[in-house]
N, C-alpha and C positions, 0 to 999 in steps of 0.2 A: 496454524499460525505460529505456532512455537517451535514446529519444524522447519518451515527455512526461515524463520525470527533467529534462530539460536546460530546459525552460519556466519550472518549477517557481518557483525562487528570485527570477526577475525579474520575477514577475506581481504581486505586491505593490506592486513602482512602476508597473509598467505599469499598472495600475488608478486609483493617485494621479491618473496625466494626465490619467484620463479624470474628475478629480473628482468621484471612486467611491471614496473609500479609506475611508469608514463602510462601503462592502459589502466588505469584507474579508474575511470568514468564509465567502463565498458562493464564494470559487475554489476550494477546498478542497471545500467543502459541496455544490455544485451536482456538482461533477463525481463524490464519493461517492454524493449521489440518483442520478446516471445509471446508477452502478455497480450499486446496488442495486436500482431496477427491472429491469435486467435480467437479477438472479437469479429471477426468477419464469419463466424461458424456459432460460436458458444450462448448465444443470444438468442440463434435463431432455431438452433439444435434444442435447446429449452422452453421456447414457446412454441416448438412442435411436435417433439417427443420426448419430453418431461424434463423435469427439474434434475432428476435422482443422477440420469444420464449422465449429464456434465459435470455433476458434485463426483462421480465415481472416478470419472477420467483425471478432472485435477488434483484427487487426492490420491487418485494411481502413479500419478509424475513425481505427488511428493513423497511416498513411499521409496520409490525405484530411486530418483536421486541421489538418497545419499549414500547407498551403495556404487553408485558411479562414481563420486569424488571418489572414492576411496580407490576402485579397480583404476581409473586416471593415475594412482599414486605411484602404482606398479609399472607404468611406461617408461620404458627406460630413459634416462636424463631427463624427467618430467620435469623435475626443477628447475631445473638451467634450460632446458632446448626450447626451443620456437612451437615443437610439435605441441609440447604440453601445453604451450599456453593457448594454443589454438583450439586442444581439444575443449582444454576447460574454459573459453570462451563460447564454444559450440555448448557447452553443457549448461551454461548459465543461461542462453536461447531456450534450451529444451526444458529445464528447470521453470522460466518462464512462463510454461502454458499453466503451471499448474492456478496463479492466479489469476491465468485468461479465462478459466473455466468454473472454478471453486463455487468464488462469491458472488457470480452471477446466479448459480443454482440458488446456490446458499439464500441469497437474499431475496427470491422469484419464489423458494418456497416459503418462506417466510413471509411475504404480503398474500400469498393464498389462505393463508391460515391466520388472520387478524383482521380486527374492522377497518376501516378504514381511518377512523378518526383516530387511531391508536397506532400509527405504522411509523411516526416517528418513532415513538416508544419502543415498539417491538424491536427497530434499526437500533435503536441505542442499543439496548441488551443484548443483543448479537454481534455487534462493536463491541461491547464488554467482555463476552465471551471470546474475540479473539485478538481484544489486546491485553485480556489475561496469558493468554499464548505468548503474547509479544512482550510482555511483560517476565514473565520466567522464563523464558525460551533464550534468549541472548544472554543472559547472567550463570546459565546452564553450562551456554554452549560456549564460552569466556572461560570458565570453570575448565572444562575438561580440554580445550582448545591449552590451556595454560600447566597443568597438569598430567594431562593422560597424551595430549599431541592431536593434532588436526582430523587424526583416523576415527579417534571418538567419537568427536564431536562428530563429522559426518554418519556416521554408526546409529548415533542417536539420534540424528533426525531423521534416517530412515525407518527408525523404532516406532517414533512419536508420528510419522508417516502412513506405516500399517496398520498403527493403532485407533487413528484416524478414520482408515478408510475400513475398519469393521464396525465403529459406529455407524458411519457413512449406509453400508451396506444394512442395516434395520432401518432404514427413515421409511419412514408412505412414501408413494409416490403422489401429492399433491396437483398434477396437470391432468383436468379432464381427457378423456379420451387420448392419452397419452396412448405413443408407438413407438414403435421399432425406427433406427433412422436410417434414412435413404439418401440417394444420391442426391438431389437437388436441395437435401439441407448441409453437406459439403461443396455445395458448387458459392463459391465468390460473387458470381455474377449473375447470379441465380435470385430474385427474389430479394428485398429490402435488410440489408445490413445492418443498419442505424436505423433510429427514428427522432426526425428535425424537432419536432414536438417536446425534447429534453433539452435543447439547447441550453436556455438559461442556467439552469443548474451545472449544465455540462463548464458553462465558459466560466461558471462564478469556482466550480472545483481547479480548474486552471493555474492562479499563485497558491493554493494550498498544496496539491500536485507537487511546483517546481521547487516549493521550498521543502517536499520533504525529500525528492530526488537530490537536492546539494544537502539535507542535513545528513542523510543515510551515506555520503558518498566522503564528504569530508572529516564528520565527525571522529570517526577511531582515533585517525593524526589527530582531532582538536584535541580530545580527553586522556591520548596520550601522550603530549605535552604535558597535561597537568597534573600527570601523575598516576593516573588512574592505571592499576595492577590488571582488573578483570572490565577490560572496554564495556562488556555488556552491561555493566551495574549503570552505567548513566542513562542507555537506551530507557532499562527498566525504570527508571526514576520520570522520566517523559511518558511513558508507558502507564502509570500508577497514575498518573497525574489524570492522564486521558481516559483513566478508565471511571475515576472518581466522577468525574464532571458529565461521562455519560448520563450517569444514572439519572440524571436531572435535564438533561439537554434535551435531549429527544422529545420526553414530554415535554417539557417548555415549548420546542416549535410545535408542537400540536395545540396547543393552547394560545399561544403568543402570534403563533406566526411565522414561517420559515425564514424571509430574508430579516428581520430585526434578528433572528439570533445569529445569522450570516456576517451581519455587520457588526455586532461585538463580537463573533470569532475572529472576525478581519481584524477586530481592535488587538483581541489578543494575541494576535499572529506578530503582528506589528511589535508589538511591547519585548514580548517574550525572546524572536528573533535579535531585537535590538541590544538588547542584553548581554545576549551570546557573543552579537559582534566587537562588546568593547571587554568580556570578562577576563580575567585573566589568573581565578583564583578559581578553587573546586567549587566553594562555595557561592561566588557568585555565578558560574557556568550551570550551577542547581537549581539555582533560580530562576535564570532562564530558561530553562530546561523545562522545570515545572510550568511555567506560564505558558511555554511553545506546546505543552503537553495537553495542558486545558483547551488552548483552540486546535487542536486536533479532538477531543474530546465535545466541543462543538459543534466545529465543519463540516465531520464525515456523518454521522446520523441525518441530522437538519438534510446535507445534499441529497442523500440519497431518498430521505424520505420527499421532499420537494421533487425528484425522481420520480418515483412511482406516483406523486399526483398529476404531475404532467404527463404521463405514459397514458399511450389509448387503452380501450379496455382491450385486452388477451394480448397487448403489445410488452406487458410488464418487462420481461426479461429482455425484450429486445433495448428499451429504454434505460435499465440500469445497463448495458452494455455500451449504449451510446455514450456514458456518463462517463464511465471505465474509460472508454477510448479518451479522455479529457486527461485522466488520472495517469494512463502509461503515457502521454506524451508530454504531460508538466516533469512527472517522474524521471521520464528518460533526457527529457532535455537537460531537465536540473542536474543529474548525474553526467550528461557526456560534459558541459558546459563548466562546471565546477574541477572535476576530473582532469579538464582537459590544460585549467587553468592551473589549478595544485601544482598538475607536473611539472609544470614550468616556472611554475613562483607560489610556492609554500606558504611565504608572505601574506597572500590575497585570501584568508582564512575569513579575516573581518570584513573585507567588501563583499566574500560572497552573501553572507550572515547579514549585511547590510542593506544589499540587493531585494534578500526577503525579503526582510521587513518595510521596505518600502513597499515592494507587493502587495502585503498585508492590509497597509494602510491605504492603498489605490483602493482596494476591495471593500473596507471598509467603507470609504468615504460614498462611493458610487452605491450602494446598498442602505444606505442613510440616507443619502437622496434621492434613490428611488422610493422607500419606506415614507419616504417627508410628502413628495409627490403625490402615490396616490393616496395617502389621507387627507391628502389639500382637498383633490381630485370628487372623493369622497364627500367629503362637506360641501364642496360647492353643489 
């Protein structure tokens, strides 16, 4: 997570040099289409020949990556010509599989190894774990982006990449009777993709989704209006925030209930977004920062665990992937949509920021009264 977390904030100017900054929406965009074609494979490759499988291949993409940006550097007029921007749009695609694949292992082996009653919990702390990533990873990569020049920061996240994927390579392999894969867990039309059975949770990740695809896509310009020397230090301060509230959330829906904590993430989606859209100091874009930060520190444990209790049994992996597919097309949308808007009117900073948070508050509201419903339901 802290290898391409740390990219992240500097690729919006990185992109200006290359007098690319109308494709804006495309860094974000392109690397969620990567994401999301390869849930038509990464789901079902992992509930058929193991978890390890797919945790190796996305953390092999994130290794190799950031040694590409760098060989891209070397094409001549990369800066300025059409070629570069083409190639480094193809590379933001192939960058992309790495979280088509990662966190579906990731997270598939991780309900193998827990109760059931405890898989919020477990989600949270593996949330923690990589938005600790996400959290140092962009203030890093700010750092040496500002510093040493765009070659290191690429450099190091191919570092923090390899370093990754030799953890990676000591895990168990957690899937019974796990194999070798074969061609019909490559074939598209082979065999069940998705599983319907997650919807709910898939539609309720949807404004959470598109509002962090326009917060990842606009934000650098917001915070570099305000001043901000090293972009990344705000990410991490959203980052910190989300990581705090994990520790607590996850168990809470295991206890509580998933859609009640749904519906106060929604609340704080709402709050938090809103804030941003009218801030116009460090301090108060902090503040909302941190509040956008706790319902992301919410949203994403609670869904996913609400995930795997909808999932059939030995479908796990295939239903956090259906969930995913929720996640790269709020993401991507947010991104081309917001992106596409900037380019053209810079100005629309606070309506996109405002956009969320009305999202926010849809979610909330419909999840409240779902929550109201069936304990009426209940009683009667």
């Amino acid at each position: 997570m802290a290898s391409f977390g740390m990219i992240m904030p500097e690729l919006p100017e990185y992109l200006d040099l290359m007098g690319a900054g109308h494709l804006l929406g495309y860094i974000i965009g392109l690397f969620t289409l990567g994401a999301l074609v390869s849930r038509f494979f990464s789901g079902k490759i992992a509930d058929r020949a193991g978890r390890k499988i797919v945790m190796i291949f996305g953390t092999g993409v994130t290794a190799i990556a950031g040694f590409l940006y760098v060989l891209l550097g070397a094409v001549p007029d990369y800066t300025t010509g059409m070629l570069g921007v083409w190639l480094f749009l193809a590379l933001r695609f192939f960058h992309g599989l790495s979280t088509g694949f990662r966190p579906i292992g990731s997270s598939a082996l991780l309900t193998d190894i827990v109760p059931h009653n405890r898989r919020g919990e477990a989600l949270g702390f593996l949330g923690v774990a990589g938005n600790a990533g996400m959290a140092g990873g962009p203030a890093i990569g700010s750092y040496l982006a500002v510093e040493w020049g765009y070659d290191a920061m690429f450099l190091a996240s191919s570092f923090l990449g390899i370093l990754s994927l030799l953890f990676t390579l000591k895990l168990p392999e957690t899937l019974p009777n796990s194999r070798k894969i074969i061609w019909s867990d490559l074939n598209a039309f082979k065999g069940k993709n998705f599983d319907i059975a997650t919807w709910p949770a898939a539609i309720s990740l949807l404004p959470v989704a598109l509002s962090f695809g326009v917060f990842l896509t606009i934000t650098p310009n917001f915070v570099d209006d305000l001043g901000y020397k090293y972009k990344g230090v705000f990410n991490t301060i959203i980052v910190v925030a989300s990581i705090l509230m994990r520790l607590f959330a996850g168990k809470a829906s295991d206890k509580y209930g998933r859609k009640p904590l749904l519906a106060i993430g929604g609340l704080f989606l709402f709050v938090g977004m809103g804030i941003l859209s009218i801030a116009s100091t460090q301090l108060e874009a902090a503040i909302g920062g941190v509040i956008y930060g706790l319902s992301i520190g919410i949203n994403m444990p609670t869904i996913f665990a609400w995930t795997t209790d909808l999932s059939p049994k030995g479908k796990i992996a295939l239903g956090i992937g259906t969930t995913l597919v929720a996640l790269e097309i709020g993401i991507g949308l947010g991104a081309f949509v917001s992106g596409s808007m900037f380019a053209s009117n810079p100005s629309c900073l606070q309506e996109l920021y405002r956009f969320c948070a009305y999202s926010g508050g849809l979610m909330a509201i419909i999840l409240f009264y779902s929550t109201y419903m069936r304990s009426t339901n209940m009683n009667s």
